[in-house]
C-alpha positions in Angstrom: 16.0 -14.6 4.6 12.3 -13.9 3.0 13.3 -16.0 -0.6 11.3 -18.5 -0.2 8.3 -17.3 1.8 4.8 -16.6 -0.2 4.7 -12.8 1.6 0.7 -11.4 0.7 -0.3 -8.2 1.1 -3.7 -6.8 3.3 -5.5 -3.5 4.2 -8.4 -3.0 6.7 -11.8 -2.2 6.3 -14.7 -0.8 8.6 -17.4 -3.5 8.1 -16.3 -6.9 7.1 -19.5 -7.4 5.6 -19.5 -4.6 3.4 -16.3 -5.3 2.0 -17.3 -9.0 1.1 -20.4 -7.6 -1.4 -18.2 -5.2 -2.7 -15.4 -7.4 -3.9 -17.6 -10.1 -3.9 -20.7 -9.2 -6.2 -19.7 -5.6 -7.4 -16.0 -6.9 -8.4 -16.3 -10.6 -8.9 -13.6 -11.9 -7.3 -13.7 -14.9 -5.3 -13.6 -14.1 -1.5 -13.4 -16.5 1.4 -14.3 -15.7 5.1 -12.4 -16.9 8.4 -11.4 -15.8 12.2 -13.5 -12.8 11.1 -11.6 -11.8 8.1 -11.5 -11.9 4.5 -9.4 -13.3 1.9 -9.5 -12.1 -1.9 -7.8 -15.1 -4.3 -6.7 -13.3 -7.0 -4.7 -14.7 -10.3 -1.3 -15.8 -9.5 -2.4 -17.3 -6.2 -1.5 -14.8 -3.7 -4.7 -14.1 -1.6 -5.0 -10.7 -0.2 -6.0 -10.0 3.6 -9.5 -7.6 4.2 -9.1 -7.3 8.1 -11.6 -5.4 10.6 -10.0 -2.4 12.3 -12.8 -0.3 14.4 -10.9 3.1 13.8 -9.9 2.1 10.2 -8.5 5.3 7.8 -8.3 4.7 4.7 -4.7 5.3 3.0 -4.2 8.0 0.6 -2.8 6.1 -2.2 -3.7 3.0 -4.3 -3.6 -0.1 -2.2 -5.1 -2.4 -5.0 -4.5 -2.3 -8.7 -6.3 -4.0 -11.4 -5.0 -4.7 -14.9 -7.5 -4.5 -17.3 -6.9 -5.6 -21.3 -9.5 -2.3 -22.0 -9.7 0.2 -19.5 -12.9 1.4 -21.6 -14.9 -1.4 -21.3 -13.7 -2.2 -17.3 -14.9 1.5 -16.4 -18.1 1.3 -18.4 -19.2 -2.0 -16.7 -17.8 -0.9 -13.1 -19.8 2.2 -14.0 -23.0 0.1 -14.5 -22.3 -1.9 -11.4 -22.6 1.3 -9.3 -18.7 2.1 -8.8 -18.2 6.1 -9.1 -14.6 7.3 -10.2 -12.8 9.6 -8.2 -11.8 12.7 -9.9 -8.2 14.3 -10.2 -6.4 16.3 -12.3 -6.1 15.4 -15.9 -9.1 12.6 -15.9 -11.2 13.0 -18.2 -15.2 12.9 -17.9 -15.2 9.0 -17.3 -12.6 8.9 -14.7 -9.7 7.8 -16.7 -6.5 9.3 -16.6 -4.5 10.0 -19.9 -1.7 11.9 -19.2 1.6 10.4 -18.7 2.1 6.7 -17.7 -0.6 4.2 -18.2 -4.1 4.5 -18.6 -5.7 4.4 -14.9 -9.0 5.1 -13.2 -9.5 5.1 -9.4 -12.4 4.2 -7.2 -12.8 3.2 -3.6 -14.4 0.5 -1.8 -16.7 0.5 0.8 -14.1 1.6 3.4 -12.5 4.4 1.7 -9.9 2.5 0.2 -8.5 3.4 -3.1 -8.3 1.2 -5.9 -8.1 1.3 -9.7 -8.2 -0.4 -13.0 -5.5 0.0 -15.4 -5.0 -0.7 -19.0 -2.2 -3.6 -19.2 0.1 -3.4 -22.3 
């Protein structure tokens, strides 16, 4: 049924504005603006919707991942860029987690929302 639709994923935000200097100038990515919401082109093509919701709570799990070729170097500059790490068990002082599965480091957005970078390969 869904085989050949491009499907995209979205989350909401509080302030619309926010969100675009946040993953506009903090992250870099290329964001676009229309009917009041936000689109964030990623790699690959599939855009990701950043829509206003008044009562917005943010979820309590990762909604957007990052690979990173070094996890070192993407914290450090995030780091310089103003983004804090969130802290949980078995991060170490930078943020980065080393236990089991990949190396991973979580921060939020403007809204709450959880996101992180992640060492590919």
């Amino acid at each position: 049924m869904f085989e050949d639709t491009r499907a995209f994923s979205g989350f909401s935000v509080v302030d619309i504005g926010a969100a675009r200097k946040f993953y506009e100038e903090t992250l870099g990515l290329r964001v676009s603006e229309s009917n009041g919401m936000l689109r964030l082109h990623i790699a690959g093509g599939h855009d990701i919707l950043v829509y206003p919701k008044p009562n917005h709570v943010p979820a309590e799990f990762t909604v957007l991942n990052f690979p990173v070729p070094d996890i070192e170097a993407a914290v450090d500059e995030l780091r310089e860029r103003g983004v804090e790490f969130l802290v949980y068990g078995g991060t170490d002082e930078k943020g980065i987690y080393r236990q089991n599965g990949p190396l991973i480091a979580w921060f939020t957005d403007p809204a709450g929302n959880v996101l992180s970078v992640l060492q590919d390969g």
